[in-house]
N, C-alpha and C positions, 0 to 999 in steps of 0.2 A: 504494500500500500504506500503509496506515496506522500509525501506530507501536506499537498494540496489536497489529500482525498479525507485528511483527518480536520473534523469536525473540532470546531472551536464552541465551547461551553462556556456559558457566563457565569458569573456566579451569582448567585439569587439575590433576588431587585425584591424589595418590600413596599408595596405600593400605599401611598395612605394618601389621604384626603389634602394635607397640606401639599405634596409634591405634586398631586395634582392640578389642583389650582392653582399655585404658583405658578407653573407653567402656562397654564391658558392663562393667566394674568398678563402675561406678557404681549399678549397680540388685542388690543382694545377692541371693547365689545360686548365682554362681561357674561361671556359661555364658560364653561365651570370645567368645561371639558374638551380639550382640543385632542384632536384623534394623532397628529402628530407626535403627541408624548408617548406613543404605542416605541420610538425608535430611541427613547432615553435608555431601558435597560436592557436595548439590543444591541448600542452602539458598544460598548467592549467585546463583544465576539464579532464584531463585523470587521470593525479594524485590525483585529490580530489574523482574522479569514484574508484578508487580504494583502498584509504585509508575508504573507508566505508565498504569495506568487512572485511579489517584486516588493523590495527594501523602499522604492524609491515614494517621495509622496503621493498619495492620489487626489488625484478630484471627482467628487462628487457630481457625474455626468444625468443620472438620472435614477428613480424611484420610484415604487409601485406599494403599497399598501394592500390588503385583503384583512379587513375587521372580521372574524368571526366571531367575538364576543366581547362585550366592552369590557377595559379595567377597571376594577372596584379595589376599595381603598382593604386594606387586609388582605390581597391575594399577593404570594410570592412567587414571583419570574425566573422559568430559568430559558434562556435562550442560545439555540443550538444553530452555529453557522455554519455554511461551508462555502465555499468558490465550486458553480456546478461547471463553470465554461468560459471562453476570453475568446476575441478576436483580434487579430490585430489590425490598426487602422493609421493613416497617415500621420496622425498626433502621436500613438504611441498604441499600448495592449489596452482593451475595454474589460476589462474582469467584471463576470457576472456572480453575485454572492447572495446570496437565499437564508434567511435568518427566519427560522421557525421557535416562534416565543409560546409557550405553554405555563397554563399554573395548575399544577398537580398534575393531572394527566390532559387537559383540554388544552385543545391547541386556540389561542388568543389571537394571534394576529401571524402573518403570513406578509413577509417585506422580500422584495426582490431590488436591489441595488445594484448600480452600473457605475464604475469606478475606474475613470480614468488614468493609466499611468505614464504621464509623459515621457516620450525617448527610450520605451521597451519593443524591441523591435521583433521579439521571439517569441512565439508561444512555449510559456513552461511546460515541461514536463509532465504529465498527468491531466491539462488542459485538451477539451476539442472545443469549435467553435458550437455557441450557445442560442438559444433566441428570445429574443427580448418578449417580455409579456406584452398580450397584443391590447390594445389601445385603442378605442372608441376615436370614428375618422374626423379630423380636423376639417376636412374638406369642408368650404364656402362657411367658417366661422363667421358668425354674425352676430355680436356681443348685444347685448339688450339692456347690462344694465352695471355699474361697476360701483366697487369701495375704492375710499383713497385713504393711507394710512401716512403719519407724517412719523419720518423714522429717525431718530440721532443716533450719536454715540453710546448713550444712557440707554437707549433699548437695546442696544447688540451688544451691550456687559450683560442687560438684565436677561435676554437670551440663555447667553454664557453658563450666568450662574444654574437660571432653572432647569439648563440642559447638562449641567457639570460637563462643558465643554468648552475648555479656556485656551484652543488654538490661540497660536501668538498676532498673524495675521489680521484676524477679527477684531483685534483687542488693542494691536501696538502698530502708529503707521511704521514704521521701520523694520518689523520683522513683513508687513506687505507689501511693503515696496521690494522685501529682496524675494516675495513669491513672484515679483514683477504686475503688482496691481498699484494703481495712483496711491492708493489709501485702505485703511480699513474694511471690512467687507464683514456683512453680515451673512452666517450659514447661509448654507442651500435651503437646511429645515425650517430657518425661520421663516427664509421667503414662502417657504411652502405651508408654515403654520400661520403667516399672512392670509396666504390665499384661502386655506380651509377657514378661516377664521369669518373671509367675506361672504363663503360658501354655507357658512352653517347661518348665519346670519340673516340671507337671504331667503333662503330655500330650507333650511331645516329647522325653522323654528326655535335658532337659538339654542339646541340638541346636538353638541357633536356628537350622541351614540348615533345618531341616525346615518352616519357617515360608515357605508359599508365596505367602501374603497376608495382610495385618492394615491394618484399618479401623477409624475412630472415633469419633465423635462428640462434643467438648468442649462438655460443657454448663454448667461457669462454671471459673474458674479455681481452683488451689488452693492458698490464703494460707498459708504457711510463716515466721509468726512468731517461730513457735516449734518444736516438737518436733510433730509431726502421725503421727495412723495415718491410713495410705490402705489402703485393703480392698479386693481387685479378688478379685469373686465373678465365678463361672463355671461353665455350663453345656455338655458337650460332647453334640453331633448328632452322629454319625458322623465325619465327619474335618472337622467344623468348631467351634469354640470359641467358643461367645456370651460375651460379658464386661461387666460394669460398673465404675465403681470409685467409690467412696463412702469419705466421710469417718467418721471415730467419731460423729461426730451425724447421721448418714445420709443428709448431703446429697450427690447425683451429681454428681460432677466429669466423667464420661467415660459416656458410654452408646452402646449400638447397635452397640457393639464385636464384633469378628469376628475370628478367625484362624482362617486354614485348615494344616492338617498335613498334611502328605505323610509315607507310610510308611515 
């Protein structure tokens, strides 16, 4: 067995009521629950999954969510990753990693993440090429109605903390400038806990359980130097929510965005 074929294990996540909220605290709005914090006690086995294919850092290219049953405050998480598959692509190798989080024996939530590593030009060992979960068609989006969130420095710490994810980049302009970004930058999750945040608000009654699945696409990062509007327009198909999220000078930070709502 190879050491890309061994499964990375978290160690148990105890979910309570304050870490919860905390976390949806962070995106204004005043939902108790944001479905993104499904990836707080998955993220230590994802990034050990992933630094076994390549040492070098990755980015966070894109994301998929499958809610099977919401989190309540007294259930303990253990979450089991692996790296199922990679391709490799003109930027570098796309590592595909599959994080199956369960409490007790139920499986909770179901994450598929695509991680980019820049300057890997070989598929490792133990890798064949993989395919990305399939995705609700973007074709002839036609946004009908959008949130605008105004973002600073003070929220991409407040991020940080409630996600106990203190990258340096996010946090310090000189450790992002030598990842080669103008400034600061806020996660990929936040921008994505942005956009569910516009999505529960709108269409779910202010209930992120009702959010059965959310997807996304990061299409560059977005630099919080300063004070920033982020704009996540949206478009609802029957019980599913197309989304983007764009800057005040209209560049996409997040595209190909999906949630689905249960009734």
């Amino acid at each position: 067995m190879t050491q890309l074929a061994v499964p990375r294990i978290s160690e148990p996540f105890r979910v309570s009521t304050a870490r919860m909220q905390g976390f949806a605290g962070v995106f204004a709005g005043g939902a108790e629950y944001n479905p993104v914090f499904a990836h707080v006690p998955a993220m230590q086995s994802m990034v050990e999954a992933t630094q076994a294919a390549s040492d070098r850092p990755g980015i966070h290219a894109e994301h998929d969510f499958v809610f099977h049953r919401p989190m309540a405050a007294g259930q303990t998480l253990v979450t089991e990753t692996r790296v199922t598959g990679a391709v490799c692509i003109k930027p570098g190798l796309l590592c595909r990693v599959v994080s199956v989080t369960r409490a007790g024996g139920e499986v909770m939530t179901t994450q598929v993440t695509s991680v980019l590593q820049r300057g890997v030009a070989t598929l490792p060992e133990g890798l064949n090429a993989d395919d990305v979960p399939e995705r609700p068609e973007m074709e002839d989006f036609a946004p009908a109605s959008e949130a605008v969130f105004r973002i600073g420095p003070a929220d991409v710490a407040a991020y940080a903390e409630a996600a106990r994810d203190y990258a340096p980049y996010t946090l310090d302009a000189e450790a992002a400038q030598a990842m080669g970004f103008p400034g600061p930058v806020l996660h990929g999750m936040g921008t994505l806990g942005y956009a569910a945040q516009a999505v529960i608000a709108a269409f779910a009654g202010g209930d992120g359980t009702r959010i059965s699945k959310l997807g996304v696409r990061f299409a560059r990062p977005l630099v919080v130097a300063g004070d920033v509007d982020l704009t996540v327009v949206m478009e609802r198909r029957g019980d599913v929510v197309l989304f983007e999220a764009r800057t005040a000078g209209g560049d996409v930070v997040a595209n190909r965005g999906y949630a689905e709502v249960a009734a």
